[in-house]
MARKELUM-79162 format. One record per atom (N, C-alpha, C, CB): x, y, z; residue in one letter. Coordinates in steps of 0.2 Angstrom, whole numbers, plus 5000, padded with zeros to 4 digits. Glycine has a CB too. Layout:
# MARKELUM-79162
XYZA...
END
This chain:
# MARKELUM-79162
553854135448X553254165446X552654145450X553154145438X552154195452X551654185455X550954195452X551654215459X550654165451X549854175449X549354205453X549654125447X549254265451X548554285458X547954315453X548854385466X547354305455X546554305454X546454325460X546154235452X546054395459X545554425463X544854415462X545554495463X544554435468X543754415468X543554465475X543554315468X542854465472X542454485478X542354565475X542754485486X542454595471X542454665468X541554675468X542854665459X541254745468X540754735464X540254815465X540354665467X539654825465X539154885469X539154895475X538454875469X539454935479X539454965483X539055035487X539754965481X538455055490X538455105491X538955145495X537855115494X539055215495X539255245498X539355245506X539055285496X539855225511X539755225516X539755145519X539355265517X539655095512X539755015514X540254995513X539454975512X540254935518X541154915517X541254845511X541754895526X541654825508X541754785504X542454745504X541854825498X542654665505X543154635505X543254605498X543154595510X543854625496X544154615490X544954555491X544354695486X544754505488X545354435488X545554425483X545254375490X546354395483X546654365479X547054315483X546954405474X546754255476X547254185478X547854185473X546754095477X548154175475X548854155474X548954085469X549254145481X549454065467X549854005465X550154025463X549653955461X550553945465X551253935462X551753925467X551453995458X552353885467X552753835472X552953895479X553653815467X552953935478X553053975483X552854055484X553753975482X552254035482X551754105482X551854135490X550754065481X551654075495X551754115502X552454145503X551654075509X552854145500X553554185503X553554265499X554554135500X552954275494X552954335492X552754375496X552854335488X552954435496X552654505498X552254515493X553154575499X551654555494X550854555490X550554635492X550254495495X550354645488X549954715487X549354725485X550254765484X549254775484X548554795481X548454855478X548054785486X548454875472X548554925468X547554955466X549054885460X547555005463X547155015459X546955095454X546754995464X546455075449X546455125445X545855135442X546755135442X545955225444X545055235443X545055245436X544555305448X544555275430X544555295426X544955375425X543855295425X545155355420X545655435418X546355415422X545255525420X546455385426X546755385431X547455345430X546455365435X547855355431X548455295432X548455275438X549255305430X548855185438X548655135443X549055175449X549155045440X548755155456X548955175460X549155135466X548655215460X549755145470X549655115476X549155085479X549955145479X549155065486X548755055490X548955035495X548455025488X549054955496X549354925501X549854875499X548754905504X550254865506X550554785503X550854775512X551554785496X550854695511X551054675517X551954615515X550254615520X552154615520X552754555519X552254475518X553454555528X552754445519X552854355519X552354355524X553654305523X552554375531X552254345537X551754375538X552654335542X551554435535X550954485538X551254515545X550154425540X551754515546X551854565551X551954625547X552354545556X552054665543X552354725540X551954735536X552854715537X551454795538X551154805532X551254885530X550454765531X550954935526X551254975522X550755025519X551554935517X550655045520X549755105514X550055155513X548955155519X549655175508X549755225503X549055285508X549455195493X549555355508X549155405514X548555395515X549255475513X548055375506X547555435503X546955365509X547355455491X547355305508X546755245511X546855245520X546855135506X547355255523X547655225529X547055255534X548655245530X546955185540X546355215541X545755175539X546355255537X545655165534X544755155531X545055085526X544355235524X545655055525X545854995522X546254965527X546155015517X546154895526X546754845530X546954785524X546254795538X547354775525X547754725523X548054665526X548054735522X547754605525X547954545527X548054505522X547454525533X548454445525X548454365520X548554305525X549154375514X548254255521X548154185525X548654135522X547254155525X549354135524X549754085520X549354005520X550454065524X549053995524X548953925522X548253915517X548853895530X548053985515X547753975509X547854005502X547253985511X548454035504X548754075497X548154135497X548854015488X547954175501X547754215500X548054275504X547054205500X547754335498X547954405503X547254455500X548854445500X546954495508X546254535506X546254595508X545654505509X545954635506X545854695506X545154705509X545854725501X545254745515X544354765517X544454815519X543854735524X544054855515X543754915513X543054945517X543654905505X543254995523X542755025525X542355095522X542855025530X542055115526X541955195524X541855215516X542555245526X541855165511X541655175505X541555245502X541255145504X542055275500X541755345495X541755325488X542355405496X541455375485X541455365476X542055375472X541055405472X542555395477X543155405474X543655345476X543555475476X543355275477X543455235476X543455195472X543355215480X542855195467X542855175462X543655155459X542455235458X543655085456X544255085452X544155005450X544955115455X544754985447X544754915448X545254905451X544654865443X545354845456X545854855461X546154775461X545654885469X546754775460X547354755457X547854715461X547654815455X547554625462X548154625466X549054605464X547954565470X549554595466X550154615464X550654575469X550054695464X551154535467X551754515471X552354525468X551854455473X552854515473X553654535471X554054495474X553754595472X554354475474X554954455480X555254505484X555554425476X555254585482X555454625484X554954665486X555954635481X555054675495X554454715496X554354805494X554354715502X555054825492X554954875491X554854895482X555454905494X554754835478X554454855471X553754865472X554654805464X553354835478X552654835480X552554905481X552454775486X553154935485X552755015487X552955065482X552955045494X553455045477X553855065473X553455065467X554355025474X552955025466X552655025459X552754965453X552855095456X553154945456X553554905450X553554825452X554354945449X552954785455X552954705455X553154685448X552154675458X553354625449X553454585445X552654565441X553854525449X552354535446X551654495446X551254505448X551554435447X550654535442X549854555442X549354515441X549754615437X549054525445X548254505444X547854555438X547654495452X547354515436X546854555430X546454605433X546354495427X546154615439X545954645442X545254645444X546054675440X544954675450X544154675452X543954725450X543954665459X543354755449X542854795448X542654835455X542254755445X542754865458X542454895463X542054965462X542854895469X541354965463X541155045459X540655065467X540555035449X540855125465X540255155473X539955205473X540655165481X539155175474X538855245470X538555285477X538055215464X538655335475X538355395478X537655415482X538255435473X
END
């Protein structure tokens, strides 16, 4: 089992960019593959991103690739999301996420969620 807490969510204008993180715990947090989900209002949760263990592999969902990156820092148990080009149809709260198996991360179906950040981008 892993524990992850996001942070850095918040007001955005349109067209600014925003980094969104989650720390990890737990005995073996860095050997997980990690993602990052999210969901706007009315909306069900949606992909996004994920990377492997080592950060060499990582993975997008069509709608962000491009205007999102994904990274993570083993030696701090973290994995971040920067978020450029900010549209309002980004709005959501975005969701970090691990698995032992990288393909439940693209798949939909991690084991272990974080509570989620707030990211709202106004117009």
């Amino acid at each position: 089992q892993v524990q992850l807490v996001e942070s850095g969510g918040g007001l955005v204008q349109a067209g600014g960019s925003l980094r969104v993180s989650c720390a990890a715990s737990g005995r073996t947090a860095r050997d997980y593959p990690m993602g990052w989900f999210r969901q706007a209002p009315g909306k069900e949760r949606e992909f996004v991103a994920a990377i492997n263990w080592s950060g060499g592999i990582t993975y997008y969902a069509a709608s962000v690739k491009g205007r999102f990156t994904i990274s993570r820092d083993n030696a701090r148990n973290t994995v971040s999301l920067q978020i450029t080009s900010l549209k309002p149809e980004d709005t959501a709260v975005y969701y970090c996420a691990a698995d032992t198996q990288f393909a439940k991360l693209t798949r939909g179906t991690p084991s272990n969620w974080g509570r989620g950040t707030q990211v709202t981008v106004s117009s």
